[in-house]
N, C-alpha and C positions, 0 to 999 in steps of 0.2 A: 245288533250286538250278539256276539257268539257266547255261548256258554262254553265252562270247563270242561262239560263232557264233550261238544260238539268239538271243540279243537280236537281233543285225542280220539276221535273217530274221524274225521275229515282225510282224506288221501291227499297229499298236494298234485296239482294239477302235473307239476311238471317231471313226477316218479315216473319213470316206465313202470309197464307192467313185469309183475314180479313171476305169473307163471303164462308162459305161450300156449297157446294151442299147434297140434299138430300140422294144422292147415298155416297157421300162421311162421310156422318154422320152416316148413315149405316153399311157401311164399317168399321168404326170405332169402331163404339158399337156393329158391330157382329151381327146385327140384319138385316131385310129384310124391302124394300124401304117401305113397305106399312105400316109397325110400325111405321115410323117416320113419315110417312104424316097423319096416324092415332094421333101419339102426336100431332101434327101441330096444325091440324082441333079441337084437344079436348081444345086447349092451351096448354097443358103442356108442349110445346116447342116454341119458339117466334121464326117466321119468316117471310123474305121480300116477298111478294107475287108479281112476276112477271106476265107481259103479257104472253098470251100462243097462239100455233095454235095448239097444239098435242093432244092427248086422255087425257093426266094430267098435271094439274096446278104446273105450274114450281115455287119453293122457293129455297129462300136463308139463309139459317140460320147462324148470327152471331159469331164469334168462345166466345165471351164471354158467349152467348147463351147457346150454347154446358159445356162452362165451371163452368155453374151457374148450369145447369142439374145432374154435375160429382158431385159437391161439395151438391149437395141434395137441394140449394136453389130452393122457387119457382119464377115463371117470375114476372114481375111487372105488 
């Protein structure tokens, strides 16, 4: 038996994921990681900019993000 809290924390299985990774949007559109951190940086892609310790600044790009890119919209 689930509890009230456990429903309102629970994700359903079958949400997509709400933010991509850079690799993952790449992967997607065929293209290689440095194109999309290239869109990133120019704008023409909106994304969350996380803290880092590595060689590259880690984002998050939203999948409506993604979906406004497919559809030819530009960002806001």
């Amino acid at each position: 038996m689930t509890t009230e809290s456990e429903k309102m924390t629970s994700v359903p299985a079958k949400r997509p994921k709400e933010l991509l990774t850079v690799r993952e949007i790449a992967a997607y559109l065929r293209v290689d990681d440095t194109t999309v951190r290239r869109w990133i940086k120019a704008g023409s892609l909106e994304a969350i900019t996380l803290p880092h310790r590595g060689k590259r600044q880690a984002y998050r790009i939203r999948r409506t993000a993604l979906d406004a890119i497919m559809l030819g919209e530009q960002p806001a």
